[in-house]
N, C-alpha and C positions, 0 to 999 in steps of 0.2 A: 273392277273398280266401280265406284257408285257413282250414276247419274246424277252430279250436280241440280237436275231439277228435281229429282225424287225427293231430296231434303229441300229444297225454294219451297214445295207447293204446299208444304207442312207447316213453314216458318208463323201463318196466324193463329195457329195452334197453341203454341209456344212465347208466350209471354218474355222470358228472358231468352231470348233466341234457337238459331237451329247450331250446333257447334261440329266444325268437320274435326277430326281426329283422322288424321294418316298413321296406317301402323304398318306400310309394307317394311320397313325401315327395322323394326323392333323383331329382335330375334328372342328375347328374351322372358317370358309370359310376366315375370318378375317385373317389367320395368310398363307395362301395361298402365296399370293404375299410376305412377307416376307422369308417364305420358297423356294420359288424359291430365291430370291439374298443370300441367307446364302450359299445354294446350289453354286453359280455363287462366292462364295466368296465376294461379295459386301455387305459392312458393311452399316447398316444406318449413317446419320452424320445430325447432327446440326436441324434446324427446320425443313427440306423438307421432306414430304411425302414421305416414301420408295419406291412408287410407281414410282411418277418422279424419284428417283435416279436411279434405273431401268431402266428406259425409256430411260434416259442419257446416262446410263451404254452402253446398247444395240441398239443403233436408226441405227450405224453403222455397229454391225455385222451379218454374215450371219450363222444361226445356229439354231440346233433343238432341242426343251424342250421336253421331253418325261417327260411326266406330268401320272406317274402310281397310280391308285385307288383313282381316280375321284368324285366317286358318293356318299359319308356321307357328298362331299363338295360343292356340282352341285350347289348350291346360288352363288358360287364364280366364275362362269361362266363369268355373265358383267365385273369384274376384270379384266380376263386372254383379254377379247377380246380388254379391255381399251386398257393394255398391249403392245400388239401386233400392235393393230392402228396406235403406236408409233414407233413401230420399224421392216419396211418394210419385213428386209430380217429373221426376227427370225419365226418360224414356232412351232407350239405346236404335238405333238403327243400325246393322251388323253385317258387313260384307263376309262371306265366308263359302270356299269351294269347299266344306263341309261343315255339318249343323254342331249347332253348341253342346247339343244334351243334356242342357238347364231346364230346370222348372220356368215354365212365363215365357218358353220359347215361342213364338210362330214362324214357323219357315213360309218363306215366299219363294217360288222358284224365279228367276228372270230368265225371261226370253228373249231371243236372239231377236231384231228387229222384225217389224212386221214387212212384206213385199207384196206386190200385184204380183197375183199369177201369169208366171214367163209365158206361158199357150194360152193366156186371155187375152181379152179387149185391153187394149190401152188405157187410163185413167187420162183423162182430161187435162193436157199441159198446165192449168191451174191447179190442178192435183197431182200431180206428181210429188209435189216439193210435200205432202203432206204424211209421206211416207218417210221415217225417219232414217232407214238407210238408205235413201234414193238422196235426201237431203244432206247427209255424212257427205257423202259420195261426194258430190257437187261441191259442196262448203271445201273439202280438203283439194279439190283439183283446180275450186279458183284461189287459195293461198299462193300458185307460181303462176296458174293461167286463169286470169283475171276475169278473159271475157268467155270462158268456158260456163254454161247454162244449159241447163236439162230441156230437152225439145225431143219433137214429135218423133224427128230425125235420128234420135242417138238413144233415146226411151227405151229401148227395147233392149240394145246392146246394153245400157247399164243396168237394166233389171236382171238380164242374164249374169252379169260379174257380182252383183250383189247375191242372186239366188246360188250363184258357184261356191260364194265363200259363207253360205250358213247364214247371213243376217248377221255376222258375228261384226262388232264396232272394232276392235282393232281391225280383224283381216281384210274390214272392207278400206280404213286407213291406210294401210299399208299396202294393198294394192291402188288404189286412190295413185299414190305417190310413182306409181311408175309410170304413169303417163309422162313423165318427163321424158322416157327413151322411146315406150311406145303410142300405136295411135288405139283409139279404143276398138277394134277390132283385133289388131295384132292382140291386144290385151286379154280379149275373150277368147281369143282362139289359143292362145297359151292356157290360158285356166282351164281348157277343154282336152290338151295333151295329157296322157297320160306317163308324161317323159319323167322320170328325176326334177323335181323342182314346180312339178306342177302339183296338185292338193295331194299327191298319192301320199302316202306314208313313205318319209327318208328312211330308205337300206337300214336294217337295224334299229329301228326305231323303236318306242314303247308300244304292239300291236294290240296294246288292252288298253289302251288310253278312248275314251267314246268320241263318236265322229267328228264334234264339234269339235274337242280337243285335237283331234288331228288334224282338221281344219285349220285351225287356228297355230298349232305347230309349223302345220304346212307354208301357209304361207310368209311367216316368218324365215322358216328356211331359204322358202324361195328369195326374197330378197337378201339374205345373207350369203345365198351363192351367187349371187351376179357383182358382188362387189370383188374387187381385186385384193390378192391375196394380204398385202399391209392391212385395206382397210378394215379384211377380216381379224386383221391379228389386235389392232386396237378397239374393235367393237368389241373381240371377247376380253380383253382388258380391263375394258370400262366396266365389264358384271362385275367388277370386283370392288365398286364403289357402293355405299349404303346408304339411301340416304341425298341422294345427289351430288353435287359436285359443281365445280366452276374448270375455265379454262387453263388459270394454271395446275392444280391437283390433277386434271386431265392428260396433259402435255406430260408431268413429273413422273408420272404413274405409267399412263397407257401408251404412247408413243411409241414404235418401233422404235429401236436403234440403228442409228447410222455414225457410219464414223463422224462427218462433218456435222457439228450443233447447229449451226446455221440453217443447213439445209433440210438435216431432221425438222428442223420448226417449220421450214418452208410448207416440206410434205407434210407433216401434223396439221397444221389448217387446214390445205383442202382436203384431207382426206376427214376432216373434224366435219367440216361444210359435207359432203357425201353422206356420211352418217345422217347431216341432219334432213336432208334432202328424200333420203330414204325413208325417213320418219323410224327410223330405227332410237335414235334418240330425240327426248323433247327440251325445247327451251320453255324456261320456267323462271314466270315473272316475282321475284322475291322484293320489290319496291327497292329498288336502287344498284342490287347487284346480278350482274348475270350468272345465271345458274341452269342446269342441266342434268335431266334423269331418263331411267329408263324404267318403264313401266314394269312390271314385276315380273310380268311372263316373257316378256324380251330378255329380260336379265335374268331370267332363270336360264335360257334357250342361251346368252352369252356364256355364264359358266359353264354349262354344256361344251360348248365349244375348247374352253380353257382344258375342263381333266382331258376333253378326247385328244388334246395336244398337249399333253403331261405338264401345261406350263400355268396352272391352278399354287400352286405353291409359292415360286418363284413372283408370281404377279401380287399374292396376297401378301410377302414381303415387302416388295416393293413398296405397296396400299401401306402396309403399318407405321416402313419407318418412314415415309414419307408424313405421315400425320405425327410421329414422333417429332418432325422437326418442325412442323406446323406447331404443336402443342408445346415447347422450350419458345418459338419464338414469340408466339402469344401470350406467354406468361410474362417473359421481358416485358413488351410491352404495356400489359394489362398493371408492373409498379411502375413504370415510368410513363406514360402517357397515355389520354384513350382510352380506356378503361372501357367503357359501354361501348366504342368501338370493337373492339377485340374480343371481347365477355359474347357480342352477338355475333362475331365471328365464329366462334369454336361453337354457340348456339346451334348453329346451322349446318354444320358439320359431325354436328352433335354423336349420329350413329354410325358417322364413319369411323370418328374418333374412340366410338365401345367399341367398334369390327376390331380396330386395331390393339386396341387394349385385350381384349381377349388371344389375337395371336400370339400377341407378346407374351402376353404368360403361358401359351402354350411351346412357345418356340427362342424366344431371347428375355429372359430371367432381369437379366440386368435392363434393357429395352425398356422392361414394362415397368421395374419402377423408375426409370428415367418420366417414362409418360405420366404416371400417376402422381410423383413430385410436380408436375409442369401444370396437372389440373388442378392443384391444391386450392386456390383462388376463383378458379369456376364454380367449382363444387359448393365452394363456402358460401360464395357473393348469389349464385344466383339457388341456392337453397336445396342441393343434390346429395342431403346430409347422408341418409340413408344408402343409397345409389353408392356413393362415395365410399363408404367405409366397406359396403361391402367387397368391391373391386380392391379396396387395400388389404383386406383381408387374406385376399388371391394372393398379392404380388408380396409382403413382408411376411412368406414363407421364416423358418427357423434357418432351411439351409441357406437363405441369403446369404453374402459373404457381407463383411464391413465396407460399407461405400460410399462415397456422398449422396449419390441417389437414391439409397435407403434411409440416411440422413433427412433427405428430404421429401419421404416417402412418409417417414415415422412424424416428421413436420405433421404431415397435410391430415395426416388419420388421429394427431393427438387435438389437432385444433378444431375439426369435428366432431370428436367425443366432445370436446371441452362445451361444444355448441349445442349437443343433445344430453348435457350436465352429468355424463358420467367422468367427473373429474380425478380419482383414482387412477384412472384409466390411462388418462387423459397425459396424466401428471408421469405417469412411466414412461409413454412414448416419447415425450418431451425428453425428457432428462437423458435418455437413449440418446435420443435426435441432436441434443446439443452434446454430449460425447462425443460423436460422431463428428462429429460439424468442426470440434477442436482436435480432432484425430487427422484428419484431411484438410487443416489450417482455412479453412473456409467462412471469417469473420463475418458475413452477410448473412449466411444461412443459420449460421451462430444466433445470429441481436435476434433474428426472425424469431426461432424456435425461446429465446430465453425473454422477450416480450411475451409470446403464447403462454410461457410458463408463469408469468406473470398475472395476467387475468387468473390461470386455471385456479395459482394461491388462493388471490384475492377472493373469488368465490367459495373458496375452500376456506375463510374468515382467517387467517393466515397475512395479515396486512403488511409486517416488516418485511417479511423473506421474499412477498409480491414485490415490495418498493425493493429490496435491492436486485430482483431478476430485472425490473424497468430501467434500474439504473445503471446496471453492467452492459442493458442493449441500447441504452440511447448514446454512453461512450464508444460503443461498435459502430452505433452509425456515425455518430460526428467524425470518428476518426475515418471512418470510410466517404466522407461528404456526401450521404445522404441525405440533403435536405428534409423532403417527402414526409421519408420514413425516421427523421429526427425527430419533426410538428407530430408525427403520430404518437409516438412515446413519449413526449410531453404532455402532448391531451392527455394522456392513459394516468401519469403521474399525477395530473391534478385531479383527474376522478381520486383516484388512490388517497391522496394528500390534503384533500378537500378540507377536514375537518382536525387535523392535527393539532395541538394545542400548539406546538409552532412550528415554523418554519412558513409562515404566511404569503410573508415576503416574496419568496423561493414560488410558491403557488403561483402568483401573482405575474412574476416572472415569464413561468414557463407558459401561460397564458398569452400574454405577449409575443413572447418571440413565436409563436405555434400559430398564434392567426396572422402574424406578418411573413412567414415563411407561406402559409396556405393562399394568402391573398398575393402574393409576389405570382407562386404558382399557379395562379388564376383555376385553383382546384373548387368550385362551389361548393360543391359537397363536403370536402373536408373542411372549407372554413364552416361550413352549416354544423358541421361537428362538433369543430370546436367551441363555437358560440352556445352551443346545448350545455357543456362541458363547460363555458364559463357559466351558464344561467346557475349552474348546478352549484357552483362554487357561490357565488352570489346570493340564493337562495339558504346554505348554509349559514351564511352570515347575516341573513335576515333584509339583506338588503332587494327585497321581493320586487320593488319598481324599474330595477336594473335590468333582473333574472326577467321579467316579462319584457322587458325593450331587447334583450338577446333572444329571448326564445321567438318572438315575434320578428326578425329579422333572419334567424335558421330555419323558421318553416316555411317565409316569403320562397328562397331559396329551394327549400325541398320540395314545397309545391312545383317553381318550375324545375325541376329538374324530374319530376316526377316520378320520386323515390318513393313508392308507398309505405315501405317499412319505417323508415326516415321521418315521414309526415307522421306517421301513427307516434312514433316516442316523443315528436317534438310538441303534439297537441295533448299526450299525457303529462308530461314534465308541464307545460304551460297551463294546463287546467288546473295541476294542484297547486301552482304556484297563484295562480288568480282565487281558490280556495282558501289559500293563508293570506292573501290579502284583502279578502274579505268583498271581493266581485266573484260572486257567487252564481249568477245567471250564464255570465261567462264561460264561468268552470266547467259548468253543466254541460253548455254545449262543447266543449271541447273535449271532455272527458267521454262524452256520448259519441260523437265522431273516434276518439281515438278506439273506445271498448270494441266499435262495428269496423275497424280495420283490424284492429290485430285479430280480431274473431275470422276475417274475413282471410287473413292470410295463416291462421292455426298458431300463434303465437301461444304458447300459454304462457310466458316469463311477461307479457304483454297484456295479456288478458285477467291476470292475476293479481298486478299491480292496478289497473285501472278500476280493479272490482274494488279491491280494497279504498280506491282514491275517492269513489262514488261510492260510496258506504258510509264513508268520514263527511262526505257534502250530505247525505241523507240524514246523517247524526245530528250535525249542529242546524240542520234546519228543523228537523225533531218528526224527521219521518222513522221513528225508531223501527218498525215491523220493514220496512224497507233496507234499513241501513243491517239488521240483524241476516239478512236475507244476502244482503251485500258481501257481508264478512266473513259470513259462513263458505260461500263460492270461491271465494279467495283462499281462503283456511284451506280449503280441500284440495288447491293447486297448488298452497304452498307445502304439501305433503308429499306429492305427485316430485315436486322439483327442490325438494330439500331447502327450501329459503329460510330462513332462520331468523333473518332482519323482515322479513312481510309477517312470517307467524307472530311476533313480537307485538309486530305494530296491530297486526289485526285479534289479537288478544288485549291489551290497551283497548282499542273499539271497541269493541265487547260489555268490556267494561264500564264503559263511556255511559254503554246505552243501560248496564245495568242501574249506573249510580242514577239516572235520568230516569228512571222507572223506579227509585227508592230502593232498591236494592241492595244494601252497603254491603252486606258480610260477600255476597257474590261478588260485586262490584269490586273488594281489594284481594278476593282469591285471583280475579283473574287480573288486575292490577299486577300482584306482587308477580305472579306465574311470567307476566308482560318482562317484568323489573330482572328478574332470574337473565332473562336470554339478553335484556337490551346490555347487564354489565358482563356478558360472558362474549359480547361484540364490543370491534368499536367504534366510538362515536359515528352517527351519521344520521342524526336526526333534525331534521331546521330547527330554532330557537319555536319560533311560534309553535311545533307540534310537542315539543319539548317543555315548554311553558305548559301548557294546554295538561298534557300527562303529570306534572307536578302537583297542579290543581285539581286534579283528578283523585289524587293520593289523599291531599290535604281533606276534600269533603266529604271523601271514606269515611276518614278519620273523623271528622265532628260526627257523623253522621250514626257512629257508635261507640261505645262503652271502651275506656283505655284497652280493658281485659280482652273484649269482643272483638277489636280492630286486630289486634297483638295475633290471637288464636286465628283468625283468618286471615291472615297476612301470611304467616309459619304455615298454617296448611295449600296453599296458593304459592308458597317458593318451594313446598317439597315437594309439588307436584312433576313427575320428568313431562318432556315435551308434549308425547303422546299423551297421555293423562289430562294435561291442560287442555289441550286439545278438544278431547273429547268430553271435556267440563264444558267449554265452551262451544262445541257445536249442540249439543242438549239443552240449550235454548232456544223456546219455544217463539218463532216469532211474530205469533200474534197476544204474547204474553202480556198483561197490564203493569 
């Protein structure tokens, strides 16, 4: 493990900070680069490689990964150096019991601490503490004895137990801690035996392991033998946690058994208290919960102990389905209450809950997709698109048999396609999942999957067959009195219904009942939803002064709650709506804020709408070479994500800038090209950007010959998608 100061003494170097990454935890090299942006707080978004978002994320700052316990993962090596290729000023600092064999590598060895020669002179009781295993030493024996202090007196004995154990920072630790039983002579004079338990090498041990490693083995063992046989049996238990752990997953898991529960827990604590006493395991400050780990060579030397007790198996069951039911009860939770409660619970438990996942498909089929249904909402909410799908991939085998938990396996993998827009995909898992879901009479996991199939439509331009999957699941929930998840399928319906030539009413409606149900629920976030949701409604109807008092009032809210993804759509939706009503300064800056968060979190359904929204403010202020610049970047991500309705609109723009440059015959090719896809969608343009395109048409039109407007109007709608497209990215945007 890495000295904490090694990365401090760097940190001025380092403009946007020194950043710790713990990887003893990751068994996976795959999950490597993920774990660095979770680390950075960068969420994955939409189709893009985590990698690229990263890349994005960092190409700008100058800063240092301190990347600790390297080596279960050294295949992940080409990764980290992809990485870095990318982004100039970031630098790695790499803990590794073996080197990467990257290009750019420098190896540095570290050395066990420095000591005074045991047959020299004394160093000067002010000097002593100057020696950093003489200071270890001390710091860990006054944690129980207080007034214990290095002196002229005892100098010499602890130079000796330091020089015994190699300089090495655990072994000096870990002998440190048994001054609880012994006095420090007794203590050197055992380090000095050559008996079992003293630094020799344990009977059978690895005899090619180099001294230090034996060392360091050693004395490990030694205090694993002096513990009583229980407390042996739960320290090698506990190797079978990833990641850490808290007191109950410890008790659930590790505890011997005893017939009486009672007394089982009695003995569980203090043999819990021993362990920690030993320094065999550490408590570990997580700001608010108690938590508990073991350093990675201790828990290597635990599972050790587990095969040589053939009980490796039996405990790693234990581990899985125990987080199996951690993972069903967190998901309860995380619809009915708490949500960012419970979301940072399974956060935390994060690698314990892959240890288990992984067993499970290797050992109980149905298990693992129980587990993988239970992450569906992890996955999603805190952005583990990739990560996710691929673990579903494992568990919705062919041989699966029909079940609800594949039901709600085939949920959780069609609603992250749906989220990384391969909706095809998306659309079969679904339709599976609700099969299923009415095969096993299971009306909840039914409304769940046929709302999901509902969005998948809607994006799929499919708007009736969306409004009636929303509206079969918002009957599933009423009739189940799901308030919650009623208000949500409501919002969803007036996105959907937004612009229908009727049913207004109905809109208007479900509007109401959807923010008095969320505001009853004292849910912020979802009332900040829905108010986006009504702006958006509002904003169709032109009623722009509304839509900005709602959106202003959902991003109050998303600010505190401090939703990043949340504040980024609520200051895009608000910039364009300050755009059409003609506070343009405003727009600017909210549309400029929203562009450097979605940028910032890899959004591209985010970063693609914004481009185009700040394209359309560069147009009508007549920064034309800017706005062209604008539209073009947008065009290229609405190709990237099949969006149909932004191509539309950002061919219109185009156009805009054509007709503003005198341009007419181009001007209604890419007009009519515009006009092709907006009547092959439906409605969902605001009046004002819809007035705005009318007009547009209109001064084409004077602007050329009946005959001339006619023949480039007809060559402009024959044009397919891609053709337009590429009419309109071939303009030059420093054009006059």
């Amino acid at each position: 493990m890495l000295n904490p100061a090694a990365a401090q003494a760097r940190l001025p170097h380092f403009a946007d900070g020194v950043w710790f990454v713990p990887l003893a935890a990751v068994r996976e090299p795959a999950l490597v680069v993920s774990t660095i942006a979770h680390t950075l707080g960068i969420v994955e978004a939409g189709a893009q490689p985590i990698l690229q978002t990263l890349q994005h994320h960092l190409r700008h700052k100058t800063m240092l990964l301190v990347l600790d316990n390297f080596e279960q993962i050294v295949t992940a090596a080409p990764q980290l150096v992809e990485l870095l290729s990318g982004c100039p000023g970031v630098k790695a600092l790499v803990s590794s019991r073996s080197p990467l064999l990257v290009r750019g590598e420098h190896e540095v060895t570290l050395e066990p601490f420095d000591l005074p020669d045991p047959a020299g002179p004394l160093p000067a009781p002010g000097g002593l503490g100057g020696y950093p295993a003489l200071a270890l030493f001390e710091a860990r024996v006054q944690s129980f004895q207080p007034t214990f202090a290095l002196s002229e007196e005892n100098a010499r004995t602890v130079i000796e137990i330091c020089a015994r154990l190699d300089g090495l920072p655990l072994a000096i630790e870990l002998a440190a801690a048994r001054l609880r039983q012994f006095s420090l002579a007794q203590l050197a004079a055992h380090l000095q035996r050559p008996q079992a338990g003293s630094l020799n090498l344990l009977t059978g041990g690895p005899r090619d392991l180099p001294p230090r490693h034996q060392t360091l083995r050693s004395a490990i063992a030694w205090s694993y033998e002096m513990l009583a046989p229980a407390v042996q049996q739960l320290f090698a238990r506990l190797g079978v946690f990833n990641g850490g752990f808290d007191y109950p997953a410890a008790a659930a898991v590790a505890a011997p058994a005893r017939e009486d529960e009672g007394q089982r827990r009695h003995a569980f604590l203090g043999d819990f208290q021993t362990l920690l006493d030993h320094s065999l395991i550490q408590k570990v400050d997580t700001g608010g919960e108690t938590r508990f780990t073991l350093l990675e060579t201790i828990r290597a030397f635990a599972l050790e102990q587990l095969r040589t007790a053939n009980a490796a198996r039996a405990a790693a069951a234990d581990h899985a389905h125990y987080f199996l039911r951690f993972a069903e009860a967190a998901a309860r939770h995380i619809q009915d209450e708490q949500p960012k409660v419970w979301l940072d619970k399974i956060e935390r438990d994060h690698d314990n809950v892959r240890t288990a996942l992984k067993w499970l498909i290797a050992h109980d089929s149905a298990g693992a997709l129980r587990l993988a249904a239970a992450l569906r909402e992890f996955w999603y909410i805190r952005g583990y698109f990739s990560e996710g799908r691929a673990w579903l991939a494992q568990v919705l085998t062919p041989e699966s048999p029909p079940s609800r938990a594949r039901a709600g396996a085939l949920l959780a993998a069609g609603q992250l396609a749906q989220n990384q827009g391969e909706y095809a995909i998306a659309q079969g898992m679904l339709e599976e999942s609700i099969a299923l879901f009415r095969r096993f009479d299971d009306p909840g996991g039914c409304a769940e999957a046929l709302r999901e199939l509902g969005w998948v439509l809607y994006n799929m331009h499919k708007r009736t067959e969306a409004i009636a999957q929303f509206e079969e699941s918002l009957s599933l929930f009423r009739a189940l009195g799901d308030q919650a998840k009623v208000a949500t399928v409501l919002v969803s319906l007036v996105h959907v219904m937004g612009l229908q030539a009727t049913g207004q009413t109905l809109v208007r409606s479900y509007l109401q009942e959807s923010l008095a149900i969320f505001r009853r629920l004292n849910r912020a976030e979802d009332v900040a939803f829905a108010l986006s949701r009504q702006s958006e409604w509002e904003t169709l109807l032109g009623d722009y002064g509304a839509a900005i008092d709602s959106l202003t009032e959902a991003l109050a809210l998303l600010r505190g709650l401090g939703a990043k993804r949340g504040v980024a759509w609520a200051l895009e939706a608000l910039g364009d709506v300050e755009r059409l009503n003609g506070t343009w300064a405003s727009a600017r800056t909210h549309l400029s804020e929203a562009l450097s968060l979605f940028q910032e979190l890899g959004d591209k359904d985010g970063i693609m709408i914004t481009l185009h929204h700040l394209a359309q403010l560069e147009r009508v202020e007549g920064n034309l070479a800017d706005a062209v610049d604008g539209y073009r970047q947008s065009l290229a991500l609405c190709q990237t994500l099949d969006n149909k309705h932004m191509t539309a609109r950002c061919l219109a723009g185009l156009g805009g800038v054509a007709l503003a440059r005198g341009q007419n015959e181009r001007a209604a090719q890419l007009l009519s090209a515009a006009q092709t896809l907006f009547d092959a969608l439906p409605p969902f343009l605001p009046p004002g950007d819809q007035a705005e395109y009318t007009q547009m048409i209109q001064a084409a039109r004077s602007g050329l010959s009946a005959g001339d407007f006619a023949h480039a109007w007809n060559t402009g709608a024959a044009l397919t998608t891609e053709q337009a497209v590429a009419f309109a990215v071939s303009f030059a945007p420093s054009a006059a």
